[in-house]
N, CA, C and O atoms as CSV, one atom per row, in Angstrom:
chain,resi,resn,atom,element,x,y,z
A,1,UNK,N,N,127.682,43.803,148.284
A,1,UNK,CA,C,127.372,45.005,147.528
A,1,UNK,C,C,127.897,46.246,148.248
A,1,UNK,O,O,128.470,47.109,147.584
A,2,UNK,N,N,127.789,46.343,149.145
A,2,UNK,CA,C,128.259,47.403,150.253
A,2,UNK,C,C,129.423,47.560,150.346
A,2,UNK,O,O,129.892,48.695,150.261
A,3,UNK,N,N,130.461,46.117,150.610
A,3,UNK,CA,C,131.478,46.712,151.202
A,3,UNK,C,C,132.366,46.468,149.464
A,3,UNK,O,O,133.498,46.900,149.250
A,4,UNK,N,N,131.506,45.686,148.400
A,4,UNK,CA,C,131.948,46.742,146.961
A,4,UNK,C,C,132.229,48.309,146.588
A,4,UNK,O,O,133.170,48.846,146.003
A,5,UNK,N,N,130.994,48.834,147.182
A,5,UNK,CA,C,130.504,50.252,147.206
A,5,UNK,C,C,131.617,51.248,148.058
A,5,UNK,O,O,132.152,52.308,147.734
A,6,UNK,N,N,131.687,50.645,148.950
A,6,UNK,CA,C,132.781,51.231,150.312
A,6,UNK,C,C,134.429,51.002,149.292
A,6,UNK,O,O,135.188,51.960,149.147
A,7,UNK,N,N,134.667,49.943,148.832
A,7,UNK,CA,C,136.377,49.952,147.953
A,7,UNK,C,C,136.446,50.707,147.263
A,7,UNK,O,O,137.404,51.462,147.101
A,8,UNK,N,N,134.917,50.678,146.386
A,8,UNK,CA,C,135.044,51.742,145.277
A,8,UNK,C,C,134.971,53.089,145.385
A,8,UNK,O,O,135.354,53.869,144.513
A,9,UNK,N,N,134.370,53.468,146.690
A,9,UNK,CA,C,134.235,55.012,146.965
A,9,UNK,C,C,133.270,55.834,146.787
A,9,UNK,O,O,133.262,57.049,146.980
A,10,UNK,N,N,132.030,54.810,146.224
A,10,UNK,CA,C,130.698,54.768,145.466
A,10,UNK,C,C,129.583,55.688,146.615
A,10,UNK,O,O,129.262,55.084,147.638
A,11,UNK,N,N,129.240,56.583,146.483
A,11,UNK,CA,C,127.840,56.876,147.049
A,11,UNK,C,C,127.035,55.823,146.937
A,11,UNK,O,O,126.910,55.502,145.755
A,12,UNK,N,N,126.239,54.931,147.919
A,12,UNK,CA,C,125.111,53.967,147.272
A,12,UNK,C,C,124.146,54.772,146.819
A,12,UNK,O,O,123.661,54.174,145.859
A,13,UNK,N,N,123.503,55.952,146.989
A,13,UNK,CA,C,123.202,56.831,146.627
A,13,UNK,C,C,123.283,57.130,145.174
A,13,UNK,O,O,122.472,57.945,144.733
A,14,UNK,N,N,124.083,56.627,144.426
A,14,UNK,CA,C,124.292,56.370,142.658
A,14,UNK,C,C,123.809,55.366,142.415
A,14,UNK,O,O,123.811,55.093,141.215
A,15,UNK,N,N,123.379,54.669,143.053
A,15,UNK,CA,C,123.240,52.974,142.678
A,15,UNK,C,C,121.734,52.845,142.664
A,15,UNK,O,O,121.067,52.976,143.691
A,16,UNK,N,N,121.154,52.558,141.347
A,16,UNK,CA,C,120.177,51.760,141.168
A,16,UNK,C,C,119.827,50.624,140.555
A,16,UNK,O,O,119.606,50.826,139.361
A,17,UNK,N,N,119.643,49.175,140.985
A,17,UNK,CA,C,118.940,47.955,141.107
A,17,UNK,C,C,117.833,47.858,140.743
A,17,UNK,O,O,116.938,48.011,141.574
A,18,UNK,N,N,117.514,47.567,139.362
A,18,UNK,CA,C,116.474,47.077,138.962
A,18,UNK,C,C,116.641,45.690,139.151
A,18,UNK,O,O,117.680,45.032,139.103
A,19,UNK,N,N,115.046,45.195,139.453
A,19,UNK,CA,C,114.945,43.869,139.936
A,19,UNK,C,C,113.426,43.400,139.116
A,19,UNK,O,O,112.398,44.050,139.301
A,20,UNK,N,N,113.463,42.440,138.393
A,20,UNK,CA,C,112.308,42.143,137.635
A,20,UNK,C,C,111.242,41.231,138.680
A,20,UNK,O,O,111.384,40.560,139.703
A,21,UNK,N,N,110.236,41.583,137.890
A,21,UNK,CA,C,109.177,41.346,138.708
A,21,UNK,C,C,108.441,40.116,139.243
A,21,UNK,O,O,107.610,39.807,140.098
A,22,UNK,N,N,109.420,39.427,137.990
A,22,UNK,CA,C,109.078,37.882,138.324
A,22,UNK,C,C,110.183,37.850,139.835
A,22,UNK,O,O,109.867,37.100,140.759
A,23,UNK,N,N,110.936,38.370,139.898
A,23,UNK,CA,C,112.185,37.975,140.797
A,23,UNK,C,C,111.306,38.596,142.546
A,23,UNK,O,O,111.570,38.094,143.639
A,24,UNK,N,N,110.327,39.711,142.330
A,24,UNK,CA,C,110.288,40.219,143.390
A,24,UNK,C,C,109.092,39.456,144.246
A,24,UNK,O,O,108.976,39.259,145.455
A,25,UNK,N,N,108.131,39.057,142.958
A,25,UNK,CA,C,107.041,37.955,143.583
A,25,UNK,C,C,107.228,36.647,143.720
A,25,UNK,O,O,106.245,35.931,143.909
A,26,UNK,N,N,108.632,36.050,143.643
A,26,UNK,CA,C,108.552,34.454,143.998
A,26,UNK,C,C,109.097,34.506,145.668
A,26,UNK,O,O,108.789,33.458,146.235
A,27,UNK,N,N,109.542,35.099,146.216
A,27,UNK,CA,C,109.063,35.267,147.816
A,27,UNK,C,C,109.373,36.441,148.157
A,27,UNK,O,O,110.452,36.760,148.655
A,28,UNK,N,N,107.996,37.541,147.794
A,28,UNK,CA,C,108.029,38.744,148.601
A,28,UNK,C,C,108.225,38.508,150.148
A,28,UNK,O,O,108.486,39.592,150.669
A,29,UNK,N,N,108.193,37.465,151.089
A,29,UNK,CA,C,108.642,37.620,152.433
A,29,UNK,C,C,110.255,37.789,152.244
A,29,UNK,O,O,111.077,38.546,152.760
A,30,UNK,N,N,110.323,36.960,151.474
A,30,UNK,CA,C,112.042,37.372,151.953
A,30,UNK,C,C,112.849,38.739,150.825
A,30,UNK,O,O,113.990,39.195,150.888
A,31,UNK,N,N,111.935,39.017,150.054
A,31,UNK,CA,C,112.574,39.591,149.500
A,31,UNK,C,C,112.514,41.062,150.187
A,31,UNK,O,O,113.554,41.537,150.644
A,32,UNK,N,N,111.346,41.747,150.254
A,32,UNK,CA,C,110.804,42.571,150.981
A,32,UNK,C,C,112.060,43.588,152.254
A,32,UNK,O,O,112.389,44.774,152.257
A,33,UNK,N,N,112.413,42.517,153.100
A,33,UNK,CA,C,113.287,43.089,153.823
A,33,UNK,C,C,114.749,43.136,153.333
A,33,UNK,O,O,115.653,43.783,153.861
A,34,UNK,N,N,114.863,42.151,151.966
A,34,UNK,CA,C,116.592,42.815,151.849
A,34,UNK,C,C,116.211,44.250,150.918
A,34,UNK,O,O,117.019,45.168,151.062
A,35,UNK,N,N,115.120,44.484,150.042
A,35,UNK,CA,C,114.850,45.532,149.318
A,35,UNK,C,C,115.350,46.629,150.640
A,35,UNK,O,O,116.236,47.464,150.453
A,36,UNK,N,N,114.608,46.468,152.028
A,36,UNK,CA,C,114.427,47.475,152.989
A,36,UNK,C,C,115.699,47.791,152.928
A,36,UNK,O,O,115.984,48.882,152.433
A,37,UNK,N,N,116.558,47.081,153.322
A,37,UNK,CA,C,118.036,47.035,153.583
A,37,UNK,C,C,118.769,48.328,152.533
A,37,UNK,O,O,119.427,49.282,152.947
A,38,UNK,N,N,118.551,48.131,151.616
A,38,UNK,CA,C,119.400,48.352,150.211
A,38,UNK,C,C,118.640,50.115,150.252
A,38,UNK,O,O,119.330,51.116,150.061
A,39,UNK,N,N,117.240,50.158,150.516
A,39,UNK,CA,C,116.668,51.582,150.369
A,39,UNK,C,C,117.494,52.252,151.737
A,39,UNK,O,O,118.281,53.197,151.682
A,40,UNK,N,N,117.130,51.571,152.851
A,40,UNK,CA,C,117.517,52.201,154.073
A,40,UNK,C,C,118.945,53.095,154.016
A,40,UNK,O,O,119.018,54.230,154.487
A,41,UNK,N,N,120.137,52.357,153.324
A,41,UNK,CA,C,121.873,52.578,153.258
A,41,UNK,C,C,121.283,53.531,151.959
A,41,UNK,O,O,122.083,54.454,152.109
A,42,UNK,N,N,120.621,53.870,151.031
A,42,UNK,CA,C,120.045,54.335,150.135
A,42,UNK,C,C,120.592,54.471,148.789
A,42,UNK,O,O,120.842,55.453,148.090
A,43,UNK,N,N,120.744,52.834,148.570
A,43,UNK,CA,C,120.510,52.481,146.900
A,43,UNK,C,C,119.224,52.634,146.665
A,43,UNK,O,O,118.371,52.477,147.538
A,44,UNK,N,N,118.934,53.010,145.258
A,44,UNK,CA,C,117.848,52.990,144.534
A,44,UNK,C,C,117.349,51.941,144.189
A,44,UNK,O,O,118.174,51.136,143.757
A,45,UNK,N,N,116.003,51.506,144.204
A,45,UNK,CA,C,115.396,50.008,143.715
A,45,UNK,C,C,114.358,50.205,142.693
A,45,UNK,O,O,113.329,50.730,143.116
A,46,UNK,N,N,114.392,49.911,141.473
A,46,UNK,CA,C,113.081,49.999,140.822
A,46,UNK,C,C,112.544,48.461,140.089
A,46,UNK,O,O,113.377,47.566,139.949
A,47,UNK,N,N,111.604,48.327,139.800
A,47,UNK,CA,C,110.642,47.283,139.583
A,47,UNK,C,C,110.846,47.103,137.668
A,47,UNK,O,O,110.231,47.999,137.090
A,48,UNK,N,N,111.482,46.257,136.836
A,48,UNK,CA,C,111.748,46.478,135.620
A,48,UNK,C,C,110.458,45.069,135.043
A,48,UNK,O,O,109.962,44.133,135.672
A,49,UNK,N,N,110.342,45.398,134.008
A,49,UNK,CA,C,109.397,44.561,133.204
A,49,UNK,C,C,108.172,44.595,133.902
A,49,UNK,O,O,107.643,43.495,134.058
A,50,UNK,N,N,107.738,45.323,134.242
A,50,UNK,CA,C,106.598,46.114,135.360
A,50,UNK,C,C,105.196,45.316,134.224
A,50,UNK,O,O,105.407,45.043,133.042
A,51,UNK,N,N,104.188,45.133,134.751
A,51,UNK,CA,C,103.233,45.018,133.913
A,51,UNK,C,C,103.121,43.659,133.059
A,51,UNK,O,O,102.150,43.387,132.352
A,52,UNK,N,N,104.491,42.678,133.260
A,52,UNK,CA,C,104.197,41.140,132.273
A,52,UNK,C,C,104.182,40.413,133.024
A,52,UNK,O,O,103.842,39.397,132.418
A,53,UNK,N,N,104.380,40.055,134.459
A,53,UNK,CA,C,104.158,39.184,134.821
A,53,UNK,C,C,103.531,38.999,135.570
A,53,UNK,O,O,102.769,39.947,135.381
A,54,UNK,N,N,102.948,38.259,136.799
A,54,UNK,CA,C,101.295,37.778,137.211
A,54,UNK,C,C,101.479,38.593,138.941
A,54,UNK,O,O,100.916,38.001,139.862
A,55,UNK,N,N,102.029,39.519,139.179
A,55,UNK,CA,C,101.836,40.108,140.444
A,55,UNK,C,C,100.587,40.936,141.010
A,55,UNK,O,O,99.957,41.856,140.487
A,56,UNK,N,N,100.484,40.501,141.868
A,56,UNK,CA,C,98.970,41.183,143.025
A,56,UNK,C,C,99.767,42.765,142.877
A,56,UNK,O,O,100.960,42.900,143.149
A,57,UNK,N,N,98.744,44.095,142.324
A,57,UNK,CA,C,99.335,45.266,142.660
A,57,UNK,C,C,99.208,45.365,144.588
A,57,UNK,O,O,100.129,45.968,145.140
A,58,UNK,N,N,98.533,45.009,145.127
A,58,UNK,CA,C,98.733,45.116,145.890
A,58,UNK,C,C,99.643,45.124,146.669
A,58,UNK,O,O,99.665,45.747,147.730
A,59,UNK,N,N,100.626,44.328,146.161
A,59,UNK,CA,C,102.266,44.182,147.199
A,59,UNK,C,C,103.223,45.078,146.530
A,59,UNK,O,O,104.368,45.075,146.982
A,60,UNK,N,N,102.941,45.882,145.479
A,60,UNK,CA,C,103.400,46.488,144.843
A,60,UNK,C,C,103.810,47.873,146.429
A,60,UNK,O,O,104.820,48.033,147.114
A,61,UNK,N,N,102.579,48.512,146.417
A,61,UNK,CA,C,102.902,49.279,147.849
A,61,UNK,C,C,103.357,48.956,149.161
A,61,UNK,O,O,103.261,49.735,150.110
A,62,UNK,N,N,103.953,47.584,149.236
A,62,UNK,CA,C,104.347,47.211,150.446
A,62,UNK,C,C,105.605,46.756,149.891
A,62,UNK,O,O,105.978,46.039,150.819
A,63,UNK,N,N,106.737,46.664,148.799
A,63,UNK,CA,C,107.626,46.743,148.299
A,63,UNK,C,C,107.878,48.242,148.831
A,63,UNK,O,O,107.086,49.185,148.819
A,64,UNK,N,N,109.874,48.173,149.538
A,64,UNK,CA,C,110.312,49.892,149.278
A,64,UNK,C,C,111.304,49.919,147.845
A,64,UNK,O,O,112.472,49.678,147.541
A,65,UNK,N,N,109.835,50.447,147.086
A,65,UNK,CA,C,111.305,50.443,145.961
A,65,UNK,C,C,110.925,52.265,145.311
A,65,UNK,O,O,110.194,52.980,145.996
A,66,UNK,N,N,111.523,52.797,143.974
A,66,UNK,CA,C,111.518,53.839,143.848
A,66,UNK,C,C,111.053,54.076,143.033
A,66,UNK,O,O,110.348,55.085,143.041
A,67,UNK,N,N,111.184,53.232,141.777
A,67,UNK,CA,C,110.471,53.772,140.516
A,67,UNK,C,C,110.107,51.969,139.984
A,67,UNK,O,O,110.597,50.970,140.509
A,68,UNK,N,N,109.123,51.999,138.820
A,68,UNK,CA,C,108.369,50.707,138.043
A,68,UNK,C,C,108.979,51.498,136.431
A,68,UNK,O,O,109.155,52.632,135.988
A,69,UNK,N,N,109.113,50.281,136.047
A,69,UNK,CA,C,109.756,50.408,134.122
A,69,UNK,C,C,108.657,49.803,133.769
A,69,UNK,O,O,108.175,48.743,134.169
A,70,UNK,N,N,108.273,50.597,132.942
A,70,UNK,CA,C,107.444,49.771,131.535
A,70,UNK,C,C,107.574,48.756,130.717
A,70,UNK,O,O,107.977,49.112,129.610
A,71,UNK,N,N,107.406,47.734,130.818
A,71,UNK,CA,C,108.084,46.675,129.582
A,71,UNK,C,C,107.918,47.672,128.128
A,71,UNK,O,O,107.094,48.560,127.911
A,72,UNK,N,N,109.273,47.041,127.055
A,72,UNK,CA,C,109.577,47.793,125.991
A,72,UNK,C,C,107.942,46.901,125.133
A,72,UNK,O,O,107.256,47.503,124.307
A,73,UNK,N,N,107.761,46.028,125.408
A,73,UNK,CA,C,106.799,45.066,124.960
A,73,UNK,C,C,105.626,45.668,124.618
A,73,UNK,O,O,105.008,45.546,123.561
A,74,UNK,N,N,105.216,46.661,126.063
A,74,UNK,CA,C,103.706,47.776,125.966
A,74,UNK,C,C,104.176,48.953,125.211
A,74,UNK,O,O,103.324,49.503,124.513
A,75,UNK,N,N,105.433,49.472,125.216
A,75,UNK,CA,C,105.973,50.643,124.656
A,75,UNK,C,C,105.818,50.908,123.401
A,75,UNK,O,O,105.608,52.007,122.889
A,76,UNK,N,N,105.952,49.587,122.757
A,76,UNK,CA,C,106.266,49.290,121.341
A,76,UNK,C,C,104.509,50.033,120.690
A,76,UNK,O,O,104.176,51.030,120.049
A,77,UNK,N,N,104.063,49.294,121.086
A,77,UNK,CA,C,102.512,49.480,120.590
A,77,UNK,C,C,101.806,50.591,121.084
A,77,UNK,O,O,100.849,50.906,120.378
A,78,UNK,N,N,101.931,51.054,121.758
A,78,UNK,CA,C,101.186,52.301,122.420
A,78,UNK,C,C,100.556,52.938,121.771
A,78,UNK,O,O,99.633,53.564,122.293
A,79,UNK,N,N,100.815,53.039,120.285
A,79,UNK,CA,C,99.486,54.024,119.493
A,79,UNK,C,C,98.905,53.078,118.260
A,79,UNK,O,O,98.083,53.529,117.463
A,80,UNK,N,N,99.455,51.613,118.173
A,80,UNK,CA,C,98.740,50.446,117.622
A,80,UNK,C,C,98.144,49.998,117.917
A,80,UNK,O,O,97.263,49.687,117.115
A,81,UNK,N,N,98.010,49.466,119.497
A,81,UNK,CA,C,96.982,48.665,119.796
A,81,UNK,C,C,96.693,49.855,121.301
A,81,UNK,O,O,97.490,50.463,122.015
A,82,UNK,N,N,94.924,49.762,121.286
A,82,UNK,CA,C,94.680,50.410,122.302
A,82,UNK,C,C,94.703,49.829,123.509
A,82,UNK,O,O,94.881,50.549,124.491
A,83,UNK,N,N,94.560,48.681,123.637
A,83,UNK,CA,C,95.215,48.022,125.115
A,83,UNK,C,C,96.066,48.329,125.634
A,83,UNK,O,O,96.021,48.808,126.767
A,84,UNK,N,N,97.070,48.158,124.997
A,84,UNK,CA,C,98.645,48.898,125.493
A,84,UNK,C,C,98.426,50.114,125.621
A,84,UNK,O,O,98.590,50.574,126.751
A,85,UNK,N,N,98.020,50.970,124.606
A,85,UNK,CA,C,97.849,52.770,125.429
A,85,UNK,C,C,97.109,52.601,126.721
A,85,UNK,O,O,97.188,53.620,127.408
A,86,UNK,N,N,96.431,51.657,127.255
A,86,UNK,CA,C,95.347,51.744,128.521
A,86,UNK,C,C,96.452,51.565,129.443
A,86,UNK,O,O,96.945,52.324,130.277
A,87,UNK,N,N,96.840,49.851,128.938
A,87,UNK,CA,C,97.976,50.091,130.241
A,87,UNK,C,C,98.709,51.425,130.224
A,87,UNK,O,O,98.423,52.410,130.905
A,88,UNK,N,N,99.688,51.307,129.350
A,88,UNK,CA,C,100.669,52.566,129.846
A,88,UNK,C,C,100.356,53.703,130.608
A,88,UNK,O,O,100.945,54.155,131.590
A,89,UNK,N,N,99.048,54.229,129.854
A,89,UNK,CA,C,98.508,55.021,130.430
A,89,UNK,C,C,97.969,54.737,132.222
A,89,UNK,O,O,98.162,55.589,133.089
A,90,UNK,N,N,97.560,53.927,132.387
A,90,UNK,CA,C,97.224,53.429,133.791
A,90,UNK,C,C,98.462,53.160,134.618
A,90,UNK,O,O,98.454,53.037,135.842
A,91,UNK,N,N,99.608,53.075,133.777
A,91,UNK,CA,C,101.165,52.261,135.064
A,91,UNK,C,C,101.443,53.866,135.439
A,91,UNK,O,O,101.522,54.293,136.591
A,92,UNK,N,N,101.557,54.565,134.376
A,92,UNK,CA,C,101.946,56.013,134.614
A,92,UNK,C,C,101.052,57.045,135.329
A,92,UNK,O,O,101.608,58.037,135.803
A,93,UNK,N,N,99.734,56.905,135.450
A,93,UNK,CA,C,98.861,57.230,136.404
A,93,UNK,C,C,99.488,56.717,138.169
A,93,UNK,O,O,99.849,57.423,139.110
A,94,UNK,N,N,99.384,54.993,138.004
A,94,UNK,CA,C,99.561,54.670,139.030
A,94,UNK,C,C,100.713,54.855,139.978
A,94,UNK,O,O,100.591,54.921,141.201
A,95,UNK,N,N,102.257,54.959,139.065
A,95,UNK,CA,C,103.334,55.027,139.436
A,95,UNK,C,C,103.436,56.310,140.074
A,95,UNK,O,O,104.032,56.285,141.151
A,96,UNK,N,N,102.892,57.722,139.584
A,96,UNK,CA,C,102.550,58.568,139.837
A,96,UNK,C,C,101.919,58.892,141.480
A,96,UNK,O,O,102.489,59.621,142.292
A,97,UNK,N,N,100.535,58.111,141.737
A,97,UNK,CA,C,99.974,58.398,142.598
A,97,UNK,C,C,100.572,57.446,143.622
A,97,UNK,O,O,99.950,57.620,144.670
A,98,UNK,N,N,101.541,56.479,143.782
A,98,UNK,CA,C,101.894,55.961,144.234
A,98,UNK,C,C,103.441,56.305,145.022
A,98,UNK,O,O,104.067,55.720,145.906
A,99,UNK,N,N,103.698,57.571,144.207
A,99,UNK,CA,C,105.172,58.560,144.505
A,99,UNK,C,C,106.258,57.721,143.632
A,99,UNK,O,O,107.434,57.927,143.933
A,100,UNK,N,N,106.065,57.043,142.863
A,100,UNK,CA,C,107.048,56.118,142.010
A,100,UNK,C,C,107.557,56.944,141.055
A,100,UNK,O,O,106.713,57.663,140.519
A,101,UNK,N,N,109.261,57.122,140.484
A,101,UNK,CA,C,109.068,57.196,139.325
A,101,UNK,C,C,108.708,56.061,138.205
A,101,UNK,O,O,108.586,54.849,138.381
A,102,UNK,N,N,108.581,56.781,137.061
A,102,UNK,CA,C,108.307,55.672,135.830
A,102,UNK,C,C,109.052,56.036,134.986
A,102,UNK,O,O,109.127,57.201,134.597
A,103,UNK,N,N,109.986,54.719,134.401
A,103,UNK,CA,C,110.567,54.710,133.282
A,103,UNK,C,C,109.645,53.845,132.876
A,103,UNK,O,O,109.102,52.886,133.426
A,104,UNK,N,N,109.476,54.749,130.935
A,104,UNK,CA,C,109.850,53.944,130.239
A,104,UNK,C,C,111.130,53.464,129.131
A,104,UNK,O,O,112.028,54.196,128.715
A,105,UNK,N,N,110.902,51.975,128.796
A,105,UNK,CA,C,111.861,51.411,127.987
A,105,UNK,C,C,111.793,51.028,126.894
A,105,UNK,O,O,110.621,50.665,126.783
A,106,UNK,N,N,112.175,50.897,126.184
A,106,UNK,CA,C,112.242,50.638,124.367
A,106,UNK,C,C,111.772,51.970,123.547
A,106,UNK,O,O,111.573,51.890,122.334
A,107,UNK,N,N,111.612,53.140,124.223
A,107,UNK,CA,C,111.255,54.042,123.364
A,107,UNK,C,C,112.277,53.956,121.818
A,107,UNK,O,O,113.485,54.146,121.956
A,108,UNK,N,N,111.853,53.735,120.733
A,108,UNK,CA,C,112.214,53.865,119.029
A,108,UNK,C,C,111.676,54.807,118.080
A,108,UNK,O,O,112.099,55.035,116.946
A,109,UNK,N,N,110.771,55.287,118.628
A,109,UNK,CA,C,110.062,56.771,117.570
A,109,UNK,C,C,109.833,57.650,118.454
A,109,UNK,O,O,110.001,57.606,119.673
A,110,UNK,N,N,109.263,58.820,117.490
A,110,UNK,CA,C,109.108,60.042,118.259
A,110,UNK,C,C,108.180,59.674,118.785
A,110,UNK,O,O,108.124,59.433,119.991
A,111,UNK,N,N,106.694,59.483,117.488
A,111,UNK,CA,C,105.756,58.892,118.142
A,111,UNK,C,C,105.285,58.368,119.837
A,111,UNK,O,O,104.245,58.510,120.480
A,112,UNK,N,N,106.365,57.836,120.085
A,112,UNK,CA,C,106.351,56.807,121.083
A,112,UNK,C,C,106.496,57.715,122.517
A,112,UNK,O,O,105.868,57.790,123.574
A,113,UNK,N,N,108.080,58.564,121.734
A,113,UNK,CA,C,108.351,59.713,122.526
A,113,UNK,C,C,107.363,60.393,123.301
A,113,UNK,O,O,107.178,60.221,124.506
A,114,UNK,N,N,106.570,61.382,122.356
A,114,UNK,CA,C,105.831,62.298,122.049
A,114,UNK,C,C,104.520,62.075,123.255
A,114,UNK,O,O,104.084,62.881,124.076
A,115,UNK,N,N,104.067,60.463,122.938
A,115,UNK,CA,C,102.664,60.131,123.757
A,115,UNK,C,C,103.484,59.653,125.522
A,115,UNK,O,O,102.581,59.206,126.229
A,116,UNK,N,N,104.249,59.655,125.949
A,116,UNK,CA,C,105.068,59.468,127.220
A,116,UNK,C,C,105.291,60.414,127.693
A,116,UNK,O,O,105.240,60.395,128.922
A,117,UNK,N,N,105.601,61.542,127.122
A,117,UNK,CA,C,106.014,63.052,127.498
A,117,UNK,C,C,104.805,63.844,127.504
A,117,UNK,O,O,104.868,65.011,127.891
A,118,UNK,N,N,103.573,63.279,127.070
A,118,UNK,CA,C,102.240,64.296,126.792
A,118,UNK,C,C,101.749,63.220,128.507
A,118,UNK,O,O,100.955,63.739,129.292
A,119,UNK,N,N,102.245,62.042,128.765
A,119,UNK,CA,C,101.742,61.422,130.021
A,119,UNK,C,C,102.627,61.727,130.623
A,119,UNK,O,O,102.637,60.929,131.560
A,120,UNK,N,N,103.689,62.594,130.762
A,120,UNK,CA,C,104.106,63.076,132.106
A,120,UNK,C,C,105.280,61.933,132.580
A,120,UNK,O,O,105.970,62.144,133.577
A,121,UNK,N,N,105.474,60.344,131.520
A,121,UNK,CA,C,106.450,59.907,132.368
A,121,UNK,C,C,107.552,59.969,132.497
A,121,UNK,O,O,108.129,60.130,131.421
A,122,UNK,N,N,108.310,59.907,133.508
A,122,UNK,CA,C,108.987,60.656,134.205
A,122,UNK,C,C,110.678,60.414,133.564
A,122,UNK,O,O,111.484,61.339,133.661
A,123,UNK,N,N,111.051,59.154,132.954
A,123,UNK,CA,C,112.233,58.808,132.885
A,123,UNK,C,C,111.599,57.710,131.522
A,123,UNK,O,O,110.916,56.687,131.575
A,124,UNK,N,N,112.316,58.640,130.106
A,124,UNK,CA,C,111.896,57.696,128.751
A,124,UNK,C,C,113.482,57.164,128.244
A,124,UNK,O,O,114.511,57.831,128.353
A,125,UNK,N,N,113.392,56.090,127.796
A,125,UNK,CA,C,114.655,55.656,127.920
A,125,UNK,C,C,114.832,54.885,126.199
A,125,UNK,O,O,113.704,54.452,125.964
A,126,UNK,N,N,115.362,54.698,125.491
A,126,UNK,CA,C,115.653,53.801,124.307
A,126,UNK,C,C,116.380,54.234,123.094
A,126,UNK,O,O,116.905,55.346,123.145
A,127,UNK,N,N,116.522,53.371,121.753
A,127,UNK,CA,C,116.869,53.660,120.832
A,127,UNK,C,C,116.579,55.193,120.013
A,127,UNK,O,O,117.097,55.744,119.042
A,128,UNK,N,N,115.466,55.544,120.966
A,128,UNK,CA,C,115.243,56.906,119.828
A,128,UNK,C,C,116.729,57.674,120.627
A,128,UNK,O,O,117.320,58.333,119.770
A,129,UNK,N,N,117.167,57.717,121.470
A,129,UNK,CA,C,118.154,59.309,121.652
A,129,UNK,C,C,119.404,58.400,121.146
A,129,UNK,O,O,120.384,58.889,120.585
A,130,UNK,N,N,119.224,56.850,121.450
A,130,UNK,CA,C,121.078,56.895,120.819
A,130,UNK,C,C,120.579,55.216,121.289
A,130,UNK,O,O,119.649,54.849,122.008
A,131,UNK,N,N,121.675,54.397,120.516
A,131,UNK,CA,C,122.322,53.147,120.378
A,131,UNK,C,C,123.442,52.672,121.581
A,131,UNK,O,O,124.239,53.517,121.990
A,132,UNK,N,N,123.457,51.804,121.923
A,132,UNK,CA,C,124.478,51.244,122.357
A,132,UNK,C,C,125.823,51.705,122.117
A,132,UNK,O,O,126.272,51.367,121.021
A,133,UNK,N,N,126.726,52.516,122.992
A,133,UNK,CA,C,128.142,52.719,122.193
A,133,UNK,C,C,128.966,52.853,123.226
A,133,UNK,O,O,128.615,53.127,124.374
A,134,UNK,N,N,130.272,52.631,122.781
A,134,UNK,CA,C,131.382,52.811,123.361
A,134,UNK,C,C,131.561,53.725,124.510
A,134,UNK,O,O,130.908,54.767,124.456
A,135,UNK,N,N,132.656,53.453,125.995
A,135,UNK,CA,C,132.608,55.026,126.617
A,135,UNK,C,C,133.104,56.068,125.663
A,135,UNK,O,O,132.709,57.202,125.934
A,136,UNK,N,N,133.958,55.944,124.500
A,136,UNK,CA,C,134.664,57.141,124.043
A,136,UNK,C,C,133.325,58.029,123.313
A,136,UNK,O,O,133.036,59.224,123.251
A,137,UNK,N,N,132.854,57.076,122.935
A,137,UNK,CA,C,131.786,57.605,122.257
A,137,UNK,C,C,130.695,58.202,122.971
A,137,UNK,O,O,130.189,59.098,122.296
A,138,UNK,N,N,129.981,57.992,124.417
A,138,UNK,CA,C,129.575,58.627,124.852
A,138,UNK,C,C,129.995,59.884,125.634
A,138,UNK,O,O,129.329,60.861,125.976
A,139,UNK,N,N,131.446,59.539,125.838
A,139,UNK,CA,C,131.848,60.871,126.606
A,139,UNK,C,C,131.933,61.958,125.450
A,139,UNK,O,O,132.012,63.129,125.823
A,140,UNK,N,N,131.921,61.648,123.832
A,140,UNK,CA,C,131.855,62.892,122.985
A,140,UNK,C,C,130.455,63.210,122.537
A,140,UNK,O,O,130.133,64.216,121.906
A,141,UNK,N,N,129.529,62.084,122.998
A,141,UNK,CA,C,128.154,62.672,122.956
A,141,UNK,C,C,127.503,63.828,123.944
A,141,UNK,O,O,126.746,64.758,123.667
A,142,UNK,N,N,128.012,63.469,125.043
A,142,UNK,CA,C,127.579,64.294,126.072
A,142,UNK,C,C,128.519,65.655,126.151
A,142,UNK,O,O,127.995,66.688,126.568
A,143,UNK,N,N,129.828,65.652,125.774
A,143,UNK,CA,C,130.534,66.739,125.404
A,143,UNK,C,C,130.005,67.957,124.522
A,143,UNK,O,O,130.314,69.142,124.640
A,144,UNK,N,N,129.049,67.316,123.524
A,144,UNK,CA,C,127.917,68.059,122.539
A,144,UNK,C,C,127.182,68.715,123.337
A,144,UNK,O,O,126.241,69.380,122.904
């Protein structure tokens, strides 16, 4: 990854690695110190599908990573089912007091928008601002 980064001319410093969560709890011993590695040279690490699968929060703070994603899964429902508003509401509390950012993912309505941005989280990500598209097409989106 590095001496990728070094051909290409790359700041690791641009680089963020999401790593799902099933991936980070099947051996936090070993995983733990290459995360260190990757923060230390200072790629970015964040925690994706945060919240579905069976991890102790506890190792959550002994992970160096930078930010936790919301599964699009809790996103979806957030003002349908009140479970999901608890979580969300609680990852974005926690990510928070924990110095994490928080994305979320699958945002598709304003709705969805609207209750993420009234919680303060930090990085909303999905179908509501735009679709999948081409570089030509994004370099004339952002040209707007």
């Amino acid at each position: 990854l590095f001496t990728s980064l070094g051909e290409a001319g790359l700041d690791p410093r641009l680089l963020e690695l999401e790593v799902t969560e099933s991936i980070l709890m099947k051996n936090p011993e070993l995983t733990t110190p290459i995360l260190k590695t990757l923060r230390d040279k200072g790629v970015q690490v964040s925690v994706d599908d945060f919240g579905t699968g069976y991890s102790s929060l506890g190792y959550l703070q002994q992970f160096p990573l930078d930010a936790i994603k919301i599964d699009r899964s809790f996103v979806h429902r957030i003002t349908t089912n009140p479970d999901d508003t608890t979580i969300v509401s609680a990852i974005i509390s926690m990510g928070q007091s924990l110095h994490l950012r928080v994305i979320a993912e699958g945002v598709e309505e304003k709705y969805q928008f609207e209750y993420l941005k009234e919680k303060e989280c930090d990085i909303i990500q999905g179908y509501y601002f735009a679709k999948p598209m081409k570089k030509e097409d994004f370099i004339a989106l952002l040209q707007k």
